[in-house]
C-alpha positions as CSV (number, residue, x, y, z in Angstrom):
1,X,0.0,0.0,0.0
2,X,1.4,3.8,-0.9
3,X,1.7,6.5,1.5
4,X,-0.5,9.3,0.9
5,X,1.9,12.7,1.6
6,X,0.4,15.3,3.1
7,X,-2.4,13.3,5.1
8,X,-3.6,14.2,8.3
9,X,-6.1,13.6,10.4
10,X,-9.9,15.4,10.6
11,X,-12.1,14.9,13.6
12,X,-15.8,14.4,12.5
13,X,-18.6,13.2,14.8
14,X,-15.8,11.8,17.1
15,X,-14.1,10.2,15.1
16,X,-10.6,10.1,13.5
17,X,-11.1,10.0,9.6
18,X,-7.8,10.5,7.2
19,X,-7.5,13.9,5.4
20,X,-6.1,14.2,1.9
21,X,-5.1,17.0,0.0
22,X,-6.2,17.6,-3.3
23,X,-3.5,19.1,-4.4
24,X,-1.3,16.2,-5.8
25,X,2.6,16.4,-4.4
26,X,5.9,15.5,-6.5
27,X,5.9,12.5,-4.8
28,X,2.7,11.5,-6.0
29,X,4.0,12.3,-10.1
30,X,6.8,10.7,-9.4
31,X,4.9,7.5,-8.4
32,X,2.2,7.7,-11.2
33,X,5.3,7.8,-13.6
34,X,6.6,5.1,-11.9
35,X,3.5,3.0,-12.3
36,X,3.0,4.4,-16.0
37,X,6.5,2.7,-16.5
38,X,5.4,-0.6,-15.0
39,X,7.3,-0.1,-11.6
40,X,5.3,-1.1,-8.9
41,X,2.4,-1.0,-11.0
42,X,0.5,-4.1,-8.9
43,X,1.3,-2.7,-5.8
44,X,-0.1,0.7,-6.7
45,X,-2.6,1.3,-4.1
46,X,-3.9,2.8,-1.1
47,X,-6.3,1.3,1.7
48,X,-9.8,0.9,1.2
49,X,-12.4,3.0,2.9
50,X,-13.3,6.9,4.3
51,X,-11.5,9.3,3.6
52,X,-11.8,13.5,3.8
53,X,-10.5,16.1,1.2
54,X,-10.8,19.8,2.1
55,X,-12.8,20.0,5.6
56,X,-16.1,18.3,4.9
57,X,-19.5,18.3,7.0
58,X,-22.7,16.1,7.3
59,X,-23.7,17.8,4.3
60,X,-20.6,17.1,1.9
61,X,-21.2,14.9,-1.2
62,X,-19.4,11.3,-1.4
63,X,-17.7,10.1,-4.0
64,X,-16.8,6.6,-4.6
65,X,-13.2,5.4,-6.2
66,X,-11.2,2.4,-6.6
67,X,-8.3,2.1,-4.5
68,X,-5.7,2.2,-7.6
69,X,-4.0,5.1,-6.1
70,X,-3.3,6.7,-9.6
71,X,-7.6,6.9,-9.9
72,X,-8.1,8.1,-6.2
73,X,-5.3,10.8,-7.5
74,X,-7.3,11.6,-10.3
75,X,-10.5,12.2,-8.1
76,X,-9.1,14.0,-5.4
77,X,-7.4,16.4,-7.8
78,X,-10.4,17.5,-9.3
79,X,-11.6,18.7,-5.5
80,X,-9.3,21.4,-5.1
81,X,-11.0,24.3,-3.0
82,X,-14.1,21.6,-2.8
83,X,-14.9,19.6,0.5
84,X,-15.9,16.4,0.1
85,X,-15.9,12.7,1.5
86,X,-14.2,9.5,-0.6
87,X,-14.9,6.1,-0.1
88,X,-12.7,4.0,-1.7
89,X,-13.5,0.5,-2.6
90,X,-11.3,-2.4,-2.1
91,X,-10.8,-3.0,-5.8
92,X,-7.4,-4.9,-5.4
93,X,-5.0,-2.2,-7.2
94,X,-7.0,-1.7,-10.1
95,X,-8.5,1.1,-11.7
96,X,-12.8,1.6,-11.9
97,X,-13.1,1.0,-15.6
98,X,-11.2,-2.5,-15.2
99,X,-12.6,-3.3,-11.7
100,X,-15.9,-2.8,-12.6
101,X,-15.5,-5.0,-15.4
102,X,-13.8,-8.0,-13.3
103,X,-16.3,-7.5,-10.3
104,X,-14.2,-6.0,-7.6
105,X,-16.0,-2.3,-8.2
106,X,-19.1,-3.9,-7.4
107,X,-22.4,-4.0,-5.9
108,X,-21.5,-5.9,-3.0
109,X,-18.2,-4.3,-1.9
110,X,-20.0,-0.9,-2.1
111,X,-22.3,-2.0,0.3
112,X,-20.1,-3.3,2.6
113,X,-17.6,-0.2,2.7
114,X,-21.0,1.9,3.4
115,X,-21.1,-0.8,6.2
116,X,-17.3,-1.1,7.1
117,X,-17.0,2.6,7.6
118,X,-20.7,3.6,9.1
119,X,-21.4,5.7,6.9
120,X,-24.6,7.0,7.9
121,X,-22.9,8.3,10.9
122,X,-20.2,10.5,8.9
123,X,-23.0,11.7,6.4
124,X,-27.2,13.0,7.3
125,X,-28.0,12.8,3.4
126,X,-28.2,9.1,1.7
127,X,-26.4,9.8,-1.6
128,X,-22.9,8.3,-3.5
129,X,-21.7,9.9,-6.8
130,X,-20.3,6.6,-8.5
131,X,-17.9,7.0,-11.3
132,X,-20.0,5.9,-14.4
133,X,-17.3,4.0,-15.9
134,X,-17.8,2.0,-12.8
135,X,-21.7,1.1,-13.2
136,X,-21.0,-1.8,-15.5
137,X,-20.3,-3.3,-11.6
138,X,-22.6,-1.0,-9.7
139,X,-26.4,-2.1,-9.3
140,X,-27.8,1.0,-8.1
141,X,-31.9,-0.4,-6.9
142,X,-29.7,-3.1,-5.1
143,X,-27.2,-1.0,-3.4
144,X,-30.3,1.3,-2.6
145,X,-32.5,-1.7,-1.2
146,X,-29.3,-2.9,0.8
147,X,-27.9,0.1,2.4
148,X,-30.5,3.1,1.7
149,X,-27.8,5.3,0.0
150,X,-28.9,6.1,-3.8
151,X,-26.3,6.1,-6.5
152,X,-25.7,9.1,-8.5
153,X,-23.6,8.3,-11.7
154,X,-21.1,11.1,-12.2
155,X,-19.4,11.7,-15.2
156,X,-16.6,9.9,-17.4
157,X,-13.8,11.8,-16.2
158,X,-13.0,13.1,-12.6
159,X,-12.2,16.7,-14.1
160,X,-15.4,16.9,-15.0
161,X,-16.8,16.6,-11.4
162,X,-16.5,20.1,-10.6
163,X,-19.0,21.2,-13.1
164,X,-21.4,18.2,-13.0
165,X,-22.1,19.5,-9.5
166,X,-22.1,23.2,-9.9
167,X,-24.7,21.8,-12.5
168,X,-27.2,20.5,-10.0
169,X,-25.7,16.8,-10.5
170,X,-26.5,16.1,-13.7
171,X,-24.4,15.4,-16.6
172,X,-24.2,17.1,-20.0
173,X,-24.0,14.8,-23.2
174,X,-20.2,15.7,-23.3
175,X,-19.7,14.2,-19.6
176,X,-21.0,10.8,-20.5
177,X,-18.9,10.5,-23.9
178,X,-16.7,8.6,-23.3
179,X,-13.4,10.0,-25.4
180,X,-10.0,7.7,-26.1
181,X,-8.1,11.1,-27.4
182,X,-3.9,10.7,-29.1
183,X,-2.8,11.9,-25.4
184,X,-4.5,9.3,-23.5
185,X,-3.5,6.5,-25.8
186,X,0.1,7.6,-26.0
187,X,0.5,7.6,-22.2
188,X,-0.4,3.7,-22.2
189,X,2.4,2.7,-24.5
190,X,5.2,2.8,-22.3
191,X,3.3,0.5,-20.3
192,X,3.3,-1.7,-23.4
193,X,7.3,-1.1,-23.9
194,X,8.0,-2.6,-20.9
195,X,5.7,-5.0,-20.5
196,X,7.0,-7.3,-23.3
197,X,10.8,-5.8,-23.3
198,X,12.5,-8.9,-22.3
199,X,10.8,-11.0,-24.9
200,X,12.0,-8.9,-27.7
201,X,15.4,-8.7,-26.2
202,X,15.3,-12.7,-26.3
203,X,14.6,-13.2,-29.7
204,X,16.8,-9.7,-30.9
205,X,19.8,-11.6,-29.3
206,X,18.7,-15.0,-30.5
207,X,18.5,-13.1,-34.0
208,X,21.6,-11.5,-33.7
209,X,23.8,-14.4,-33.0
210,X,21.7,-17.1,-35.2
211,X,22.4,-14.7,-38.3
212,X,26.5,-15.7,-38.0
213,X,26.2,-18.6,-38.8
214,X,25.6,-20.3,-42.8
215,X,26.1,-23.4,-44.5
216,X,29.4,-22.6,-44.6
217,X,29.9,-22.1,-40.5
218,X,30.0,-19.0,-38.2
219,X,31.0,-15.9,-39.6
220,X,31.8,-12.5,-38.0
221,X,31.0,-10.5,-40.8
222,X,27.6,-11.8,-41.3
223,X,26.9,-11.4,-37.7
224,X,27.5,-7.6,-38.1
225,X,25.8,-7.4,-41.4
226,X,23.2,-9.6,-41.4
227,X,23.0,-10.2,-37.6
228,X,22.2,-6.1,-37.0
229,X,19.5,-5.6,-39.7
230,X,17.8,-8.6,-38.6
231,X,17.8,-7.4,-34.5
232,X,16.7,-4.0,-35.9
233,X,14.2,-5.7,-38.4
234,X,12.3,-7.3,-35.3
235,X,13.2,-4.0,-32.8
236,X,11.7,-1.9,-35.3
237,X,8.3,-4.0,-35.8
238,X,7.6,-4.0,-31.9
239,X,8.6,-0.4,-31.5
240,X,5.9,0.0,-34.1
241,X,3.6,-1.7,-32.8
242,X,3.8,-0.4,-29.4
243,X,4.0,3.6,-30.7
244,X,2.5,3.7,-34.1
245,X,-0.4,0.9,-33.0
246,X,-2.1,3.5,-30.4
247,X,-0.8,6.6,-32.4
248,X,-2.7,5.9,-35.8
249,X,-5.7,3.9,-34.2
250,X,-8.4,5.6,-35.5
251,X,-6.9,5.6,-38.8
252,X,-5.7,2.4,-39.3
253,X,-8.5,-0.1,-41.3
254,X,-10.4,-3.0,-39.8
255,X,-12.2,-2.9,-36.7
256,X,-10.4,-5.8,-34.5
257,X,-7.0,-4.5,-32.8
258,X,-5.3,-7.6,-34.2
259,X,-5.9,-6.1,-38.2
260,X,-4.9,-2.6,-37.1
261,X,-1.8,-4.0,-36.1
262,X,-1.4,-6.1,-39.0
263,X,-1.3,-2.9,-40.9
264,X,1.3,-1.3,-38.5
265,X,3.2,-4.5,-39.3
266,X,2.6,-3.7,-42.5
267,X,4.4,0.0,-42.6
268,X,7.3,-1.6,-40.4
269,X,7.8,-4.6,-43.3
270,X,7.8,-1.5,-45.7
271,X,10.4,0.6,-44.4
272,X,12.1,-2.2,-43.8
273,X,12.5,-4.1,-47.2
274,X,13.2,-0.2,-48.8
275,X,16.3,-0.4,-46.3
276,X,16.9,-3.9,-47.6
277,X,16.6,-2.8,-51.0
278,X,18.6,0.1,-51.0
279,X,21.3,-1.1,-49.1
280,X,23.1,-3.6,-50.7
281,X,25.7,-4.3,-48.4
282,X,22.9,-6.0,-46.1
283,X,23.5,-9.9,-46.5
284,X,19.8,-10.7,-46.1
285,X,18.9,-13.1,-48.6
286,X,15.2,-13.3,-49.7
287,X,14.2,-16.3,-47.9
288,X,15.5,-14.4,-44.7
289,X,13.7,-11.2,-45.5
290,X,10.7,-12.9,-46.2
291,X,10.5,-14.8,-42.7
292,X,11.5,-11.2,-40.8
293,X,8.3,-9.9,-42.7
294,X,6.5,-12.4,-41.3
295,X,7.4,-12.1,-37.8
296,X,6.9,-8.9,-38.1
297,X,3.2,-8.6,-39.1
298,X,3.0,-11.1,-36.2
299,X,4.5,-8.9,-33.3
300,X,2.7,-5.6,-34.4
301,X,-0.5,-7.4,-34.4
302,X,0.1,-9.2,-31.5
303,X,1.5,-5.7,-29.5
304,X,-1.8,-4.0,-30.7
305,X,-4.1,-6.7,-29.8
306,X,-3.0,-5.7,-26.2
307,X,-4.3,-2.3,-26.3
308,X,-7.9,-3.8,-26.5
309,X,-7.7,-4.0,-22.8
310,X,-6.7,-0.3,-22.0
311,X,-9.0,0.3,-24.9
312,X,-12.6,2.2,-24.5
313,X,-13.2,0.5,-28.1
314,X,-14.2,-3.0,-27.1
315,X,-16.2,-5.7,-24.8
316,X,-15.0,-8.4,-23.0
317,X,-16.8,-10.6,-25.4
318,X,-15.7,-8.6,-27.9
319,X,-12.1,-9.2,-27.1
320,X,-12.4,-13.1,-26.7
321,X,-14.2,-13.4,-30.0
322,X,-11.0,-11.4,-31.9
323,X,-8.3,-13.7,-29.7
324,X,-9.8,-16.9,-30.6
325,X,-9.3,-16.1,-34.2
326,X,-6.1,-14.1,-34.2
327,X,-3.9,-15.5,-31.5
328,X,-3.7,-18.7,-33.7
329,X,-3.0,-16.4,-37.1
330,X,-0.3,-14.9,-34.9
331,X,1.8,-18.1,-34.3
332,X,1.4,-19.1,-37.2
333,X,2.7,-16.0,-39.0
334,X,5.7,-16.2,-36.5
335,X,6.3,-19.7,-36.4
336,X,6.4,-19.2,-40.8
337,X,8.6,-16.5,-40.6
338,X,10.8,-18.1,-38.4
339,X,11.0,-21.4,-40.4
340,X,12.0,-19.3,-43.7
341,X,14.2,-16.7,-41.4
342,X,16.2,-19.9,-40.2
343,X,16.3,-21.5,-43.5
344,X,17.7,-18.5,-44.9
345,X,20.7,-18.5,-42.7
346,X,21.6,-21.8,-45.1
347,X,20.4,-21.2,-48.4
């Protein structure tokens, strides 16, 4: 569980509840970085249940978040110069959207933090404002006949609180859109870097060192010919895949992730065999260029097929359905292009 700098203590009712600030310290950047780089990212959290921002009353409106610290960030943020109550769910590290969607944002675990924390003792009105990206998980008739608080569904985005309650609680059309901008799907892909970075390191040094050798043994040269273009060859397909993929989304054709990415493969292959053509003092034979084509198409589409689930694109059954059909395209491409990579070392 992370720290949360600044915290303090508020005395409401008689009793000791922990008081945030909203305003979000370098400490905090420093660890949503951190997380956004895959370090510590599972153990990004803070505990579960009430806490106070600003210097709330009986009165204050409570808002429910996950316990993902980089989402209670988000919500507290958008209180500055507000007071209000949070009450954050036990959603196991993960953020609403994804919690909601595995359960763990849910019905029942709102009811019981209403219990865990007596809530009705901190608060005299019966109301929660619930993220709507978290009411996929969030029966509101059953967490009203349960605990006698009614859910409000806020809007999309926690910056948008602010005005959805100067606004009497309602949200505009524009609050409940839910938007997947260039900024928001750049900031995932160093998540994506990192998360498959020793893989490609494994088969770039595999690649390098298989290309010294031929029918006619190991040879230096060709390891510093043919053994560089290939590493950069696969480098440059799952650098494409993780940048261009979520870059060009909207643009790129097909509907599933796994086709869009075929497409990025298919820019990476480009540039690629232009460099191969154009260069002549690259050994790559055509057998061997043909199999790093391959592979290619296969990591891009694979690496973009992973954005479905950071994605406001798709379902869950949407996802499966796409997986069954192009997880097995996948291997095949890269078990292909590996069998005519390998046999171009000797032909």
């Amino acid at each position: 569980m992370e720290k949360i700098n600044g915290a303090s203590i508020l005395l409401h009712n008689g009793r000791e509840i922990r008081k945030v600030p909203s305003e979000l310290m370098t400490s905090d950047r420093l660890g949503t970085w951190k997380a956004r780089w895959g370090m510590g990212r599972m153990d990004y959290s803070i505990a579960p249940g009430i806490y106070a921002t600003g210097n709330p009353t009986s009165a204050s409106p409570v808002l429910v978040s996950a316990n993902y610290k980089m989402s209670f960030d988000a919500l507290r943020s958008s209180m500055s110069g507000r007071d209000a109550w949070i009450l954050v769910l036990d959603t196991k590290g993960i953020n609403v959207w994804c919690a909601a969607g595995k359960g763990t944002f849910g019905t029942m675990e709102l009811v019981g933090r209403i219990a865990d924390v007596k809530l009705e003792e901190i608060v005299d009105h019966r109301e929660l404002i619930v993220p709507q990206l978290g009411a996929t998980g969030v029966s509101a008739h059953m967490v009203k006949k349960f605990s006698g608080f009614k859910v409000i569904y806020g809007p999309v985005r926690a910056g948008d609180l602010p005005a959805f309650m100067n606004g009497g609680r309602v949200a505009t059309d524009e609050m409940r859109r839910v938007r997947f901008p260039f900024v928001d799907r750049m900031v995932l892909t160093p998540m994506e870097l990192v998360g498959g970075l020793k893989y490609i390191a494994a088969l770039v040094l595999v690649a390098f060192v298989l290309s010294g050798f031929s029918r006619d043994g190991f040879s230096v040269d060709l390891l510093l010919s043919r053994g560089i273009y290939s590493a950069l060859v696969l480098l440059f397909g799952y650098l494409a895949g993780c940048i261009l993929g979520p870059a060009l989304l909207p643009w790129l054709p097909g509907r599933a992730f796994a086709a869009k990415g075929f497409w990025v493969g298919v820019l990476a292959a480009a540039v690629s065999v232009f460099y191969w053509w154009s260069h002549p003092g690259v050994t790559e034979n055509t057998f061997g260029m043909a199999g790093l084509i391959f592979m290619v198409f296969a990591i891009a589409s694979f690496i973009v097929m992973n954005f479905t689930g950071s994605s406001t694109y798709t379902s869950l059954s949407g996802v499966k359905a796409e997986m069954r059909i192009a997880v097995p395209a996948q291997v095949t491409g890269a078990v292909l292009g590996l069998g005519l990579w390998i046999a171009g070392r000797f032909l």
